[in-house]
C-alpha positions as a Python dict, from the first residue, in 0.01 Angstrom:
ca = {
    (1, 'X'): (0, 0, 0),
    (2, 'X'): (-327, -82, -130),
    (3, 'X'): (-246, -327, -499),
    (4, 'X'): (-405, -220, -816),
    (5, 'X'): (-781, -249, -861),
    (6, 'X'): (-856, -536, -1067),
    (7, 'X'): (-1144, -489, -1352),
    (8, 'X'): (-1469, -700, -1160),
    (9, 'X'): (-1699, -814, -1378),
    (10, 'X'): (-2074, -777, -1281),
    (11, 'X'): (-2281, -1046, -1148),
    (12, 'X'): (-2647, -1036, -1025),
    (13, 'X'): (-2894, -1335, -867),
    (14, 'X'): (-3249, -1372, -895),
    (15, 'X'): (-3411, -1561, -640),
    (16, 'X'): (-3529, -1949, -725),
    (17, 'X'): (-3693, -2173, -492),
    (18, 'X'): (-3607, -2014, -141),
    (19, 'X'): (-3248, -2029, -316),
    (20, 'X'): (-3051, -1777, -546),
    (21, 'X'): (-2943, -1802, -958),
    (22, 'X'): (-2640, -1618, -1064),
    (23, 'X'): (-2561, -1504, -1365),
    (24, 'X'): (-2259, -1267, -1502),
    (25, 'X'): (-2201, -1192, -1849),
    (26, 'X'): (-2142, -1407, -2148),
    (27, 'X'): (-1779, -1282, -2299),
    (28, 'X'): (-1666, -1307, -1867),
    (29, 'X'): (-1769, -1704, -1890),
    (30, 'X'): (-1634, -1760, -2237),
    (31, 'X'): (-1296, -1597, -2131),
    (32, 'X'): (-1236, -1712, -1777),
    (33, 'X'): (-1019, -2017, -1720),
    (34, 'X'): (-1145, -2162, -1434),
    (35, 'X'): (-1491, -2222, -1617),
    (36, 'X'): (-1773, -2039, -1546),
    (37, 'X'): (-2002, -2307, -1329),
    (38, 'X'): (-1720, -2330, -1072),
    (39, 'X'): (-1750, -1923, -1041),
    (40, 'X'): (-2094, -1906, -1061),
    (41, 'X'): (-2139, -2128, -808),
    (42, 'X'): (-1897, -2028, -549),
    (43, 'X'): (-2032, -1653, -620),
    (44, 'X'): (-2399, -1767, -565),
    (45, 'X'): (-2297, -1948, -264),
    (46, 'X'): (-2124, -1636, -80),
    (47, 'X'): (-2434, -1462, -174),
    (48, 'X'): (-2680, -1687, -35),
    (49, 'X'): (-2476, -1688, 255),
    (50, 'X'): (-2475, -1306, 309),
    (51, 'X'): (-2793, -1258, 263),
    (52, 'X'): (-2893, -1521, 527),
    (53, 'X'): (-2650, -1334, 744),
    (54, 'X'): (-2825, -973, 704),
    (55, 'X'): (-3219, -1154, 719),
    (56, 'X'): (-3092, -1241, 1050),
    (57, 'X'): (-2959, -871, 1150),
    (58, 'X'): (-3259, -722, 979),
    (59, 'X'): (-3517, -968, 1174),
    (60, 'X'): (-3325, -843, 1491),
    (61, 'X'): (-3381, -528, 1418),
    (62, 'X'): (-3735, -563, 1310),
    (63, 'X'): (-3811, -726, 1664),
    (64, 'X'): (-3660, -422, 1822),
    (65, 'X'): (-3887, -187, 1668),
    (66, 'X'): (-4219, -426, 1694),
    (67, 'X'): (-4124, -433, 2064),
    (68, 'X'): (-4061, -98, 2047),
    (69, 'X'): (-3684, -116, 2208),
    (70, 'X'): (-3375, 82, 2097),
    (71, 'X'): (-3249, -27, 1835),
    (72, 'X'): (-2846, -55, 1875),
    (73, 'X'): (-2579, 140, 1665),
    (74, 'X'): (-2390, -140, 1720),
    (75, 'X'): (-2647, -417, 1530),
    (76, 'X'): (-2676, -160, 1259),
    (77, 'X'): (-2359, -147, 1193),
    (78, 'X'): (-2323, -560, 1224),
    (79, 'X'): (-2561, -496, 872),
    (80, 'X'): (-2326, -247, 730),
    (81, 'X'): (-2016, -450, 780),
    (82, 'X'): (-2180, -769, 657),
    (83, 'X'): (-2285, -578, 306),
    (84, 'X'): (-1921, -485, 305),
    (85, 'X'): (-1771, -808, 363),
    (86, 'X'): (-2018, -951, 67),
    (87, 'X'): (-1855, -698, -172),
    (88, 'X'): (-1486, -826, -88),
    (89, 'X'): (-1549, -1172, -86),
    (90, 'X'): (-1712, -1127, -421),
    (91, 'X'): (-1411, -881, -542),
    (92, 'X'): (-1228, -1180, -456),
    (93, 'X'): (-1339, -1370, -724),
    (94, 'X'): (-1335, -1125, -1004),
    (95, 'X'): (-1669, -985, -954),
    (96, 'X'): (-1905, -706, -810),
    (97, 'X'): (-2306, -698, -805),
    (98, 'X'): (-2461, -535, -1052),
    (99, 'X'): (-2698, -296, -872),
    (100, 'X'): (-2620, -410, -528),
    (101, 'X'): (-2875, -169, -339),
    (102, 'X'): (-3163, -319, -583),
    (103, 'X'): (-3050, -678, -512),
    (104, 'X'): (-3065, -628, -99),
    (105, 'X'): (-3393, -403, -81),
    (106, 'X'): (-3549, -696, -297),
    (107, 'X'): (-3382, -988, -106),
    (108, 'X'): (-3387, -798, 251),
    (109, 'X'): (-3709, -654, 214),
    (110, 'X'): (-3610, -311, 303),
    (111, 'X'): (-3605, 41, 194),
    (112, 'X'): (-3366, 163, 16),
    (113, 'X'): (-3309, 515, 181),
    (114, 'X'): (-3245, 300, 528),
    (115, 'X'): (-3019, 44, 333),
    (116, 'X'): (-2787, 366, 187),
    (117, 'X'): (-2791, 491, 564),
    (118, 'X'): (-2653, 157, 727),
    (119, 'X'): (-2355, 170, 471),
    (120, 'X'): (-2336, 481, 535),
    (121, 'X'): (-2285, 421, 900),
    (122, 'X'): (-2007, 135, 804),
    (123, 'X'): (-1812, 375, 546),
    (124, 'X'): (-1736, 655, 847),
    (125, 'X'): (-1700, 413, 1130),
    (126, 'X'): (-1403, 130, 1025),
    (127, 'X'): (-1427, -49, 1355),
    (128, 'X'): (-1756, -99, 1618),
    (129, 'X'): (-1557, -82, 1873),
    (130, 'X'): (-1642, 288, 1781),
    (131, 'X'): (-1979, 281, 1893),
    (132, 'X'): (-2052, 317, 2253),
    (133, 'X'): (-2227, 1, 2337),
    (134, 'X'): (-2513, 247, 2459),
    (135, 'X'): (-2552, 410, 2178),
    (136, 'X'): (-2880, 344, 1994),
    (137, 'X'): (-2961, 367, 1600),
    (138, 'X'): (-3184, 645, 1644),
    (139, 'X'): (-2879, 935, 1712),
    (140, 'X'): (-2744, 838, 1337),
    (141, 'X'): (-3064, 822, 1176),
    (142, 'X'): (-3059, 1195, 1079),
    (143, 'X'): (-2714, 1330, 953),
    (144, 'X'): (-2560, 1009, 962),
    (145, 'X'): (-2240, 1074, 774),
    (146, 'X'): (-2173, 1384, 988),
    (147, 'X'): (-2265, 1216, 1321),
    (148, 'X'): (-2084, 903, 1187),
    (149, 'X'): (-1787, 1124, 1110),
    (150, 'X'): (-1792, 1328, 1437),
    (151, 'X'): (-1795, 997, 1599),
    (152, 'X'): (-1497, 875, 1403),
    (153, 'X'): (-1312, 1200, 1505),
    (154, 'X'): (-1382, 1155, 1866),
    (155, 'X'): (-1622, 1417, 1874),
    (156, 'X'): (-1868, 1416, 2226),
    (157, 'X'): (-2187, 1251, 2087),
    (158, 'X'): (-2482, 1567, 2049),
}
């Protein structure tokens, strides 16, 4: 059983220097214990983090389509999972990103529609060992909660 969900507080970054500032809301720093550097830094660090991750997916992917190659289900969801993972380990810590799809399309240079499509993709299918290693990015682009669903289900592929 899943515990209750604690109230996160919002934090967002600006970029600085090839690096990223954090900042989260005055009355959160005044009232949290462990001091509001210690948070801000360790949230700024699992950010920077992430988002090297997913520049690293995303240049993959870019590649792919410059050498005009599939593009795998599989890498797309890699993205999805990674965006997920940089919620939790920020819901670890109290906090959630304020505007989330704003700070990736800025910091991944990508569109936004695309972005809500690879999460998407990662909401309907829990595991990647879902996706047919075969499978390429181009049979979820359209209808890709349905065909992300019907995959889920064990659906054939159409």
């Amino acid at each position: 059983m899943k515990s209750k969900r604690l109230k996160l507080t919002f934090v967002s970054f600006e970029p600085k220097d090839d690096k990223f500032r954090g900042y989260i809301p005055m009355e959160f720093a005044l009232s949290n214990e462990k001091g509001p550097e210690i948070i801000l830094r360790k949230a700024t660090k699992i950010y920077e983090t992430s988002v090297s991750k997913m520049k690293s997916i995303v240049s993959q992917i870019r590649k792919s389509r410059v050498d005009r190659s599939t593009i795998p289900a599989r890498k797309i969801w890699q993205l999805g999972n990674a965006i997920f993972k940089l919620r939790d380990e920020l819901e670890e810590i109290g906090l959630e990103i304020d505007g989330i799809y704003d700070h990736l399309t800025r910091d991944l240079k990508v569109k936004r529609k695309w972005l809500e499509k690879v999460i998407i993709l990662r909401r309907y299918i829990p595991s990647i060992d879902l996706i047919p290693e075969s499978l390429n990015w181009g049979h979820f682009e359209k209808s890709t909660r349905r065909k992300a669903e019907g995959l889920r289900s064990g659906l054939p592929l159409s």
